[in-house]
C-alpha positions in Angstrom: -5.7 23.7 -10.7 -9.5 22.6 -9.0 -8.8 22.7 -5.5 -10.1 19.9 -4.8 -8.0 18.2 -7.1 -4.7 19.7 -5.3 -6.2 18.8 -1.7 -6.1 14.9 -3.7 -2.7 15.0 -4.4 -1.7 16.6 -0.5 -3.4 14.0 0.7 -1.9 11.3 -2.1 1.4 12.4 -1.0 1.3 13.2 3.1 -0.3 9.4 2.8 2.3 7.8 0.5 5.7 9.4 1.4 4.5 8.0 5.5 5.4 4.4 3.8 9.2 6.2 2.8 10.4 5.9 6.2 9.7 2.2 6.9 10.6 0.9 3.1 13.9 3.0 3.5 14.8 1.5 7.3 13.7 -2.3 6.0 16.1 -2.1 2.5 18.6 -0.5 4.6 18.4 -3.4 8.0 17.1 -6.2 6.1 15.0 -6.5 9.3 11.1 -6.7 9.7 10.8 -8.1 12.9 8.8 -5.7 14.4 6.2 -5.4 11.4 2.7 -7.4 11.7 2.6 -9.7 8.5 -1.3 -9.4 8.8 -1.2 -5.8 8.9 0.9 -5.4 5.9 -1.6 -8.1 3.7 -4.5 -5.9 4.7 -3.2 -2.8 4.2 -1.5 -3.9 1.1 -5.2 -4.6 -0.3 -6.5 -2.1 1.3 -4.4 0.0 -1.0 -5.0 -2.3 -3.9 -9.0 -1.7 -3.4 -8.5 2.0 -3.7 -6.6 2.0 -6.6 -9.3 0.1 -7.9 -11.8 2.9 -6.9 -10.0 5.3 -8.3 -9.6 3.9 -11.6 -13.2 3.6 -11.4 -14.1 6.6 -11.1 -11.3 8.2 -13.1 -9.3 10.2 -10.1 -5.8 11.1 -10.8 -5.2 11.7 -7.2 -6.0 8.3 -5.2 -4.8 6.2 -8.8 -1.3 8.4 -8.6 -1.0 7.8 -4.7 -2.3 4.3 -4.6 -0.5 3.5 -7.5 3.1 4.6 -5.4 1.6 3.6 -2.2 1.1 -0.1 -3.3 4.1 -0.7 -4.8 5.8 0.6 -1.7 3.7 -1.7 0.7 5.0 -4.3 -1.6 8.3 -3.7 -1.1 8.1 -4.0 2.9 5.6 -7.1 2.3 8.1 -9.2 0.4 10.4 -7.9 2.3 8.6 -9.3 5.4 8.0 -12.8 3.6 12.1 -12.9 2.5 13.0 -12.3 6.2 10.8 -14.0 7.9 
């Protein structure tokens, strides 16, 4: 494997499974408090925006990771907006 392609997917997945630990903690409390609502909008199309860049420019790596990565900020974002 290119190494530059394997440094993409380190980097896909030290990036994605940091989201684990909050998604897991918020399914398991039902509590999201103590996250900012506006944080988790922008960095929910943040994530969105580089998903889009990497389907543009055809990179397994940032569409794998972004594709995980924004469906777990989704989870914690409707999450946030169910228990508000």
């Amino acid at each position: 494997m290119d190494y530059i392609i394997f440094l993409g997917f380190a980097a896909g997945i030290c990036t994605t499974g940091a989201f684990v630990p909050q998604v897991v903690k918020v399914l398991k409390t039902k509590s999201t408090e103590d996250l900012s609502l506006i944080m988790y909008v922008v960095m929910t199309l943040g994530i969105l925006l580089w998903l889009i860049y990497g389907l543009l420019i055809k990179s397994s790596p940032v569409i794998i990771a972004n594709v995980i990565t924004l469906v777990l900020s989704m989870v914690v974002l409707v999450m946030k907006l169910k228990y508000k």
